[in-house]
C-alpha positions as CSV (number, residue, x, y, z in Angstrom):
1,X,-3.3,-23.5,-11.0
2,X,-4.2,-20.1,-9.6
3,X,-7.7,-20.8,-8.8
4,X,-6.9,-24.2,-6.8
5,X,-4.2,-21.7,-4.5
6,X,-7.8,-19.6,-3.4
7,X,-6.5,-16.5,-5.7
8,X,-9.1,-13.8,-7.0
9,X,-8.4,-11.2,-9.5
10,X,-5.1,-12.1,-10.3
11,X,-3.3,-9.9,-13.1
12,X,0.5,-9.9,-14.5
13,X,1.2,-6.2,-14.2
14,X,4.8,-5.9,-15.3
15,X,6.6,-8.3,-18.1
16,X,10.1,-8.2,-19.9
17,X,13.0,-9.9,-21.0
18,X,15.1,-9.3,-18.1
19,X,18.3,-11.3,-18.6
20,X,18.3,-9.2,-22.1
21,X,22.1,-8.2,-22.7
22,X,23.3,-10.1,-20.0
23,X,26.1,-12.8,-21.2
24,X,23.4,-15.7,-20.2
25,X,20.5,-13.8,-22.4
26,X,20.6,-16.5,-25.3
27,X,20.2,-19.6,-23.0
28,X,17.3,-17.3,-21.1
29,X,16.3,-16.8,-24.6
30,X,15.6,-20.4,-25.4
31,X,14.4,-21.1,-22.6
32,X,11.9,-18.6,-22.7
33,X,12.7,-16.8,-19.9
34,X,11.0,-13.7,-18.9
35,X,10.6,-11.6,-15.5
36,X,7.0,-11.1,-14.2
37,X,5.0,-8.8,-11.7
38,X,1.9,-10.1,-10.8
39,X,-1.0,-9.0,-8.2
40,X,-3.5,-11.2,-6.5
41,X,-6.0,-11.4,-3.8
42,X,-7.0,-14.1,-1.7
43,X,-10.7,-15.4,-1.6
């Protein structure tokens, strides 16, 4: 929970499928898996 941490303004700024042609990409897949930047500020 981001607002329980004390984070303000927090935005994912970069998202993709980054184990995308790897030989592991269709158990990421189902899994859901994905690769995230995110920024944040503390209160």
């Amino acid at each position: 929970m981001v607002q329980a941490a004390g984070f303000i303004e927090f935005e994912i700024t970069w998202r993709a499928a980054v184990y995308e042609g790897a030989p592991q990409a269709s158990s990421a897949a189902q899994f859901g898996t994905k690769g995230v930047n995110f920024r944040a500020r503390k209160a």
